[in-house]
PyMOL commands that place a pseudoatom at each C-alpha (Angstrom):
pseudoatom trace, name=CA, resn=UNK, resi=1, chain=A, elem=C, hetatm=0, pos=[-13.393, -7.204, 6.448]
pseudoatom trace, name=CA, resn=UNK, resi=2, chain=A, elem=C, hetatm=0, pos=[-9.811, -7.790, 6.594]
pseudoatom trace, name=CA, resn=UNK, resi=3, chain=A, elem=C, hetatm=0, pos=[-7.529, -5.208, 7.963]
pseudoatom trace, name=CA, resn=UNK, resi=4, chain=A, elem=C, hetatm=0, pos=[-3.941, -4.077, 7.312]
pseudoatom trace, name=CA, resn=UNK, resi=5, chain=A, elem=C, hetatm=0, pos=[-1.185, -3.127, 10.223]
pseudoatom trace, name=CA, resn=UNK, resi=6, chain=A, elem=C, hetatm=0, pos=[2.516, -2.344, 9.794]
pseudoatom trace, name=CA, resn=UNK, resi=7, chain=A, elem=C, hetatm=0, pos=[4.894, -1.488, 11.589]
pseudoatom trace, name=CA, resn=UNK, resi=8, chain=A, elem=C, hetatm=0, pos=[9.060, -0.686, 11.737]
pseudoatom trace, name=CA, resn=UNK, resi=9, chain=A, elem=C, hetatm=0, pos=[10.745, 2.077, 9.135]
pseudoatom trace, name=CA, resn=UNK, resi=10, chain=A, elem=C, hetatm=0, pos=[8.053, 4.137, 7.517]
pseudoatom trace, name=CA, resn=UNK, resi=11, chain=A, elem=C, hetatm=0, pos=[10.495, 6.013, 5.378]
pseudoatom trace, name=CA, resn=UNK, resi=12, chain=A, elem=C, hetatm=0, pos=[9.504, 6.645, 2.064]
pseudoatom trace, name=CA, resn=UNK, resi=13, chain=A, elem=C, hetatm=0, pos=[5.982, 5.739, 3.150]
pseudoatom trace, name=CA, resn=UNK, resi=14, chain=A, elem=C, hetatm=0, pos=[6.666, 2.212, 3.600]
pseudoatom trace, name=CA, resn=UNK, resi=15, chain=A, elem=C, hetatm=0, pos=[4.271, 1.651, 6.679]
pseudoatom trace, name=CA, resn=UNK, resi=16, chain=A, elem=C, hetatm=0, pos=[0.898, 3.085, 4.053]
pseudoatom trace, name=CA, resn=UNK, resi=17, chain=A, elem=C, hetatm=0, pos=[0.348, 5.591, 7.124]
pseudoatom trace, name=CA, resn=UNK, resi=18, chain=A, elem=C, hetatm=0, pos=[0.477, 8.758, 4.931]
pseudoatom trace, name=CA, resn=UNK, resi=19, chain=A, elem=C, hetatm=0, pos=[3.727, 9.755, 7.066]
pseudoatom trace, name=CA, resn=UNK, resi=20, chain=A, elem=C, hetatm=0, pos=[7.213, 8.296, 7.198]
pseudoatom trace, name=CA, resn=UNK, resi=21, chain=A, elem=C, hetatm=0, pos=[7.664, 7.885, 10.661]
pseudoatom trace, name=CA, resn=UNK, resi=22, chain=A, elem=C, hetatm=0, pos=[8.850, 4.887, 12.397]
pseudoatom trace, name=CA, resn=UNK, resi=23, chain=A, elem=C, hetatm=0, pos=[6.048, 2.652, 13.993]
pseudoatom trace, name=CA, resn=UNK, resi=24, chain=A, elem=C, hetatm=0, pos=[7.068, 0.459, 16.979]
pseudoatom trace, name=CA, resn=UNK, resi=25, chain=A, elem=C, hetatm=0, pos=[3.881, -0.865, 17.798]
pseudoatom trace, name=CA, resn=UNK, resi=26, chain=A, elem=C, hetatm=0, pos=[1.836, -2.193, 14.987]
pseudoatom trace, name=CA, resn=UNK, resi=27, chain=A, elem=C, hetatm=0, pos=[-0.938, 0.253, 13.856]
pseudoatom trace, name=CA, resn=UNK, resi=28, chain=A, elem=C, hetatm=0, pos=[-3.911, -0.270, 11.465]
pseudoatom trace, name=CA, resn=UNK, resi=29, chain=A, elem=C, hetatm=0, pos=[-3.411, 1.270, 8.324]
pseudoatom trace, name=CA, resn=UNK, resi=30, chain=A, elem=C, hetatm=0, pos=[-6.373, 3.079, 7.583]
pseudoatom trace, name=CA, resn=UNK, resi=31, chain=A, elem=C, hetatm=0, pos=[-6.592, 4.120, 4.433]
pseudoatom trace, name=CA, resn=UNK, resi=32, chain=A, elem=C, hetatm=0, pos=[-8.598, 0.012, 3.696]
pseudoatom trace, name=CA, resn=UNK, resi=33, chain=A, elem=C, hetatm=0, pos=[-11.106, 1.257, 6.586]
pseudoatom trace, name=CA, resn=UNK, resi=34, chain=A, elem=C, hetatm=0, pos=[-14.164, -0.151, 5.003]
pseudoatom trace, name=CA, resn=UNK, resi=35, chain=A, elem=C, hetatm=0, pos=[-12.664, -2.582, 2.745]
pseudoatom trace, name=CA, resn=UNK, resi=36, chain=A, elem=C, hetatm=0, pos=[-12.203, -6.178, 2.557]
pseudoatom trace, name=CA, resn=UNK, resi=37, chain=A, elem=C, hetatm=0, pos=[-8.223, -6.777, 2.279]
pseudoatom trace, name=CA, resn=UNK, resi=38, chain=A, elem=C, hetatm=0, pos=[-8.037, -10.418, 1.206]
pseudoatom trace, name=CA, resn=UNK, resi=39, chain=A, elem=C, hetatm=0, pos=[-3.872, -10.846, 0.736]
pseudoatom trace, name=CA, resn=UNK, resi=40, chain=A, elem=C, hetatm=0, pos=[-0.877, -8.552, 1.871]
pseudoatom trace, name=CA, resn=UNK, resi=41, chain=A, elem=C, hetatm=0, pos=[2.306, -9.049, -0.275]
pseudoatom trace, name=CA, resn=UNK, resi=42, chain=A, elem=C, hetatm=0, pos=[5.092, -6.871, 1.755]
pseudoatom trace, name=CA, resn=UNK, resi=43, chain=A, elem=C, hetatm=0, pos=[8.657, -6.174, 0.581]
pseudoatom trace, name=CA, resn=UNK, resi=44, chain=A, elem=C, hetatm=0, pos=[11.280, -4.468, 1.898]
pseudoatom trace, name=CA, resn=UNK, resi=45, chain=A, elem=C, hetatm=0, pos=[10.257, -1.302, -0.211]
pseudoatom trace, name=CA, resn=UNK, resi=46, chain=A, elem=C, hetatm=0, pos=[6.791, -1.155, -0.933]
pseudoatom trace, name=CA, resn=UNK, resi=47, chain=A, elem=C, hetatm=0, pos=[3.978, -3.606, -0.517]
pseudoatom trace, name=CA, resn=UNK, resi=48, chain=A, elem=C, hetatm=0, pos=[0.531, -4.391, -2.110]
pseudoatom trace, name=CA, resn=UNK, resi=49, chain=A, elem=C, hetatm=0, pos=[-2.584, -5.350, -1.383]
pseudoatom trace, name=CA, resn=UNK, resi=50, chain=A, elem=C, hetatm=0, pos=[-5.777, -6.969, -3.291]
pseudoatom trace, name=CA, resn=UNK, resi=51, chain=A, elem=C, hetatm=0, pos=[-9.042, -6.392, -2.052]
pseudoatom trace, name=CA, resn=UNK, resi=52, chain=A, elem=C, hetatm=0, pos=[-12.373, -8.338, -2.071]
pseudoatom trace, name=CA, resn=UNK, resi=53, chain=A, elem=C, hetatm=0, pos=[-13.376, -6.562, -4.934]
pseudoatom trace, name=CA, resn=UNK, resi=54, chain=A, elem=C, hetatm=0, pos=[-10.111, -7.263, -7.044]
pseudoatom trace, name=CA, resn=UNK, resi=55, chain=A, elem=C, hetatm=0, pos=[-8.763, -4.025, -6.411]
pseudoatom trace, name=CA, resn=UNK, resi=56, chain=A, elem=C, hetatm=0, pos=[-4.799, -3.749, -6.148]
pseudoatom trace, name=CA, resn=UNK, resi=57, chain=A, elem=C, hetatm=0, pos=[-3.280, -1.502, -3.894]
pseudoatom trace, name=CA, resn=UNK, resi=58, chain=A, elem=C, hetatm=0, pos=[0.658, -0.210, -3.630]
pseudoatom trace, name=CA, resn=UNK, resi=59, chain=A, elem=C, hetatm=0, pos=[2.390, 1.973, -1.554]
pseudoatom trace, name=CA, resn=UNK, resi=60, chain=A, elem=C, hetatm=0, pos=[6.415, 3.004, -0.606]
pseudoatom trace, name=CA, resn=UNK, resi=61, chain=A, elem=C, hetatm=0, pos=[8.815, 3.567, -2.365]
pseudoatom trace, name=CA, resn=UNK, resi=62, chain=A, elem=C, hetatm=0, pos=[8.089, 4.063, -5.859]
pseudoatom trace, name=CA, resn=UNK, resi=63, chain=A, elem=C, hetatm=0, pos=[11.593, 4.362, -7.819]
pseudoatom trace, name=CA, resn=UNK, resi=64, chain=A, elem=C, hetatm=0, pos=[12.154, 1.832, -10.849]
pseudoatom trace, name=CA, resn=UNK, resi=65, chain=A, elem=C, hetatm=0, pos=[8.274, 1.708, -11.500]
pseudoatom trace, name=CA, resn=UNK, resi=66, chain=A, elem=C, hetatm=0, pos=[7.695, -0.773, -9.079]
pseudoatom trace, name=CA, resn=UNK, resi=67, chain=A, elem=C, hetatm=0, pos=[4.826, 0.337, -7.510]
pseudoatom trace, name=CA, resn=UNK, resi=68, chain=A, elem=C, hetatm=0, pos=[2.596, -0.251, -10.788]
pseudoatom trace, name=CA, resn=UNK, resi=69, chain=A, elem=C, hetatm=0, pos=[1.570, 3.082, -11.318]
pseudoatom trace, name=CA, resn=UNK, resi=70, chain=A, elem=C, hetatm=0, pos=[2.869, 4.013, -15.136]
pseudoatom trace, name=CA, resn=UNK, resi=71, chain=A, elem=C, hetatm=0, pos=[5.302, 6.960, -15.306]
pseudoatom trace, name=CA, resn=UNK, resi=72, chain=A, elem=C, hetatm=0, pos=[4.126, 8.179, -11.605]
pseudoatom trace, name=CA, resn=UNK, resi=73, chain=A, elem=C, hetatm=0, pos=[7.296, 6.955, -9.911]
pseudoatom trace, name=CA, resn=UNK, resi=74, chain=A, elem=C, hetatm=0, pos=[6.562, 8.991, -6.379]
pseudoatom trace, name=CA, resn=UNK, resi=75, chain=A, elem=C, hetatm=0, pos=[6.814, 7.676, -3.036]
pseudoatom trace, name=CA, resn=UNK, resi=76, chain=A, elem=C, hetatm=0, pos=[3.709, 6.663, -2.163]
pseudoatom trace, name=CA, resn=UNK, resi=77, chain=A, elem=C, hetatm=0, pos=[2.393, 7.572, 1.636]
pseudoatom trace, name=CA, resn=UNK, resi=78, chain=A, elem=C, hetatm=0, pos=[-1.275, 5.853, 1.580]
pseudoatom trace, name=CA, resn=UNK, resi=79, chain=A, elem=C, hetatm=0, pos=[-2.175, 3.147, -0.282]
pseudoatom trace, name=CA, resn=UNK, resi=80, chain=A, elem=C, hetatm=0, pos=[-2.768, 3.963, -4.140]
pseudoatom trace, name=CA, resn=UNK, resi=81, chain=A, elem=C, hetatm=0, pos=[-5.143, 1.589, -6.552]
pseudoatom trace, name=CA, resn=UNK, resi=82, chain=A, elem=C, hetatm=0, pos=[-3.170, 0.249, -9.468]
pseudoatom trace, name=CA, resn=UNK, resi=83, chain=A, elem=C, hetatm=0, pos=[-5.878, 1.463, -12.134]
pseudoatom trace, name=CA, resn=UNK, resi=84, chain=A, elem=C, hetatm=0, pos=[-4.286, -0.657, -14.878]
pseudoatom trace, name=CA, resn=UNK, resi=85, chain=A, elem=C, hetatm=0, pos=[-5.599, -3.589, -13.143]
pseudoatom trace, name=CA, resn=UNK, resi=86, chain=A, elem=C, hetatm=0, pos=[-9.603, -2.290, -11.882]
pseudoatom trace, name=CA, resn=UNK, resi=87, chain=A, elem=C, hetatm=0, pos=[-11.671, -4.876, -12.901]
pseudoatom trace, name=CA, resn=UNK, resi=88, chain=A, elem=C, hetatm=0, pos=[-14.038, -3.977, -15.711]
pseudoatom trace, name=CA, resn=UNK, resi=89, chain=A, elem=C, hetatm=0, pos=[-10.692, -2.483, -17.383]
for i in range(1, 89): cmd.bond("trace and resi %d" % i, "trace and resi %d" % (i + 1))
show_as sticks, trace
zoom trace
């Protein structure tokens, strides 16, 4: 399957390595170990990802609702599915 790597200024949890540290080499984020990532949306905040399966993932930071996740607006370390959007919902 596809697979996700970031890199630069993991504050806030930007990088979706369950830490904020800085990365200066890319490195696989493996919270999507086993899964099919199909497209990568990254902003200078928080990015997103959509799985084979039509899963959505977010992660960073997660001030003004922006990460999708209702009235959760935490920083978000790991990848988290937007459960709004799992299909059969």
């Amino acid at each position: 399957g596809g697979a996700v790597w970031s890199w630069g200024d993991g504050a806030a949890g930007m990088l979706g390595h369950g830490d904020e540290q800085i990365q200066l080499l890319p490195k696989k984020v493996e919270a999507f170990a086993g899964r099919c990532v199909v497209a990568v949306s990254a902003g200078a905040y928080h990015s997103l990802a959509l799985t084979a399966d039509g899963a959505v993932f977010t992660w960073g930071k997660g001030g003004d609702a922006c990460l999708g996740h209702g009235e959760d607006l935490s920083d978000q370390v790991l990848p988290k599915k937007i459960e709004a959007w799992s299909p059969g919902r």
